[in-house]
C-alpha positions in Angstrom: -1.4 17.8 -11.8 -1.4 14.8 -9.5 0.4 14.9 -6.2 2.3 11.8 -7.0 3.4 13.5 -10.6 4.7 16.6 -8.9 6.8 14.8 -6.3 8.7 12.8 -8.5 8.7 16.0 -11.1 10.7 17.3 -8.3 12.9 14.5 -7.4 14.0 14.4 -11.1 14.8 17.7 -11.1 17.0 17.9 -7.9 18.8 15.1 -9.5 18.9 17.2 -13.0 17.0 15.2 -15.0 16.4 17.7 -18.6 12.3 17.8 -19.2 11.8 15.9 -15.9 7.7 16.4 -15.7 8.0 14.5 -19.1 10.1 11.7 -17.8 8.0 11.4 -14.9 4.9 11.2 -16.7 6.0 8.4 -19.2 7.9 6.4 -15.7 4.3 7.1 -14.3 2.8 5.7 -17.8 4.8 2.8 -18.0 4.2 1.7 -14.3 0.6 2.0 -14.9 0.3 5.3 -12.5 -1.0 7.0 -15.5 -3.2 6.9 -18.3 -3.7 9.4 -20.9 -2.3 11.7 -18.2 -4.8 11.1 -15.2 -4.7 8.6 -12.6 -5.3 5.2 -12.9 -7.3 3.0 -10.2 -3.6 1.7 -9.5 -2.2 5.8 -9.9 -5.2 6.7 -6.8 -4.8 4.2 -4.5 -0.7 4.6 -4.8 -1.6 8.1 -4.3 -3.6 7.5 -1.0 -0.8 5.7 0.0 1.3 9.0 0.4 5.1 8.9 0.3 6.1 7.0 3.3 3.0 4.0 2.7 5.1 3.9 -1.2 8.2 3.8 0.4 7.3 0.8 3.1 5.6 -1.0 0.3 8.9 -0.9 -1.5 10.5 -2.1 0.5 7.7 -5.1 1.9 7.8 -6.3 -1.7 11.9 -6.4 -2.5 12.0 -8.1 1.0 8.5 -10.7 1.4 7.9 -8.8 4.5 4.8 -6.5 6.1 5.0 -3.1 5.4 4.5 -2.3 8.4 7.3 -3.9 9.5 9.3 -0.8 8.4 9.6 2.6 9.4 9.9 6.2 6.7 12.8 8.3 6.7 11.8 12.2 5.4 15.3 12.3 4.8 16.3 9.5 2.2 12.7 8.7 1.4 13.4 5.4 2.3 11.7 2.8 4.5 14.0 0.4 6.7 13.4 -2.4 9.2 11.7 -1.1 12.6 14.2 -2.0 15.6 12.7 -4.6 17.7 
């Protein structure tokens, strides 16, 4: 299984989502992560990204700005604007 399936597998769990490892594979399919249960070209290179290069993206496209304008929080898995 896919690095990026088993993080949000376990994300959806802590928040007690029933059959989470289904829901994330069919969020994963929708998004275009997934195909026929194996990474797309889209699924790798978010992949490569790692959790905190998804997170700043995230954020850079809701907002227009770079990502790396934005700093990764472990914690809430969230990126926010760097101080200046």
């Amino acid at each position: 299984m896919a690095s990026i399936v088993k993080r949000l597998t376990n994300q959806l769990s802590s928040k007690g989502v029933d059959n989470a490892k289904d829901v994330a594979v069919g969020r994963l399919t929708q998004y275009g992560i997934l195909k026929d249960g194996k990474l797309t070209e889209k699924g790798k290179e978010r992949q490569a990204l790692g959790a905190s290069g998804r997170a700043k993206d995230r954020a850079a496209k809701a907002s227009g700005r770079s990502s790396e304008d934005y700093k990764y929080s472990k914690k809430t898995n969230k990126a926010t604007l760097k101080d200046k």
